[in-house]
C-alpha positions as CSV (number, residue, x, y, z in Angstrom):
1,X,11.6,-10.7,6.7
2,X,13.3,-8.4,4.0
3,X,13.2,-11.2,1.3
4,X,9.5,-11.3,1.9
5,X,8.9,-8.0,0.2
6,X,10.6,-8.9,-3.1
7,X,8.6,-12.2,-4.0
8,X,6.5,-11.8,-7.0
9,X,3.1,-12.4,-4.7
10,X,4.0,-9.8,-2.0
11,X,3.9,-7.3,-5.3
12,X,0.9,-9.0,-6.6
13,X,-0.4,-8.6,-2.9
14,X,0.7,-4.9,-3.0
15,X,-0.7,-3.5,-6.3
16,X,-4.1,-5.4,-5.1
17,X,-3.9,-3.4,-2.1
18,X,-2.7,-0.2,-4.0
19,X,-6.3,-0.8,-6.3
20,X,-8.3,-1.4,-3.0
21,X,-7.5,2.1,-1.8
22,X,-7.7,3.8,-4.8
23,X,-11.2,2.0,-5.5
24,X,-12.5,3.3,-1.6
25,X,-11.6,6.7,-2.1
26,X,-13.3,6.9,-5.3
27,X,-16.2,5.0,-4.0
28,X,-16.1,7.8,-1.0
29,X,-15.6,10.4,-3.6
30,X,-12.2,11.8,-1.7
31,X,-9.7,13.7,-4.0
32,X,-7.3,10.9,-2.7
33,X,-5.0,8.7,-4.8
34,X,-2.6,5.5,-3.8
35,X,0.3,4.5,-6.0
36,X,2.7,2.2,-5.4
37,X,6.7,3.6,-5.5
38,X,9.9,2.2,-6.5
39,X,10.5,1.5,-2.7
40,X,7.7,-0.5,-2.2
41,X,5.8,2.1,-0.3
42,X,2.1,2.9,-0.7
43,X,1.9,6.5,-1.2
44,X,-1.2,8.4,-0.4
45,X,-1.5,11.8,-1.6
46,X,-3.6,14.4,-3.0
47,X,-5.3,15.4,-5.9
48,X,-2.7,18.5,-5.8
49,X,0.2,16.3,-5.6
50,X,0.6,16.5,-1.7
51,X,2.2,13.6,-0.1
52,X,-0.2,12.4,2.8
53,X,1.5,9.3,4.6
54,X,3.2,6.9,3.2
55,X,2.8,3.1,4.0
56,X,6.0,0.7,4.5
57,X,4.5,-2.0,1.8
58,X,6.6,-4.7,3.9
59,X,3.7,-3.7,6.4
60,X,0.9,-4.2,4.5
61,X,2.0,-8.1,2.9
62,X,2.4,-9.1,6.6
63,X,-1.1,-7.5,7.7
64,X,-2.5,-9.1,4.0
65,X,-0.7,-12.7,5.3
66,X,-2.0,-11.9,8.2
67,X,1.2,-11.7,10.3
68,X,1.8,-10.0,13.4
69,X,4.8,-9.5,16.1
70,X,3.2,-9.3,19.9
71,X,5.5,-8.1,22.3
């Protein structure tokens, strides 16, 4: 599943997602921001720089493709 990260959709998919965020927590008027890092990791952090959570991007192409693992 590692390859599926590094195809030039799953970073199309992923700097889509990156704007989505970005364009909810403006619409919601949060001091919020998303950027995408040179792991592939959505990172959501303040307006003062703090890092909030970050997201494994790997994560978010198989939720976008609608993929999940039940166990």
């Amino acid at each position: 599943m590692t390859n599926l990260i590094h195809s030039p959709l799953s970073s199309h998919k992923l700097n889509s997602a990156t704007d989505y965020i970005n364009t909810t927590f403006s619409a919601n008027k949060t001091d919020l921001s998303a950027k995408l890092d040179s792991q592939k990791q959505i990172v959501i952090s303040s307006s003062n720089g703090t890092v909030l959570k970050r997201i494994q991007g790997e994560d978010v192409v198989k939720k976008m493709n609608k993929i999940d693992l039940y166990v």
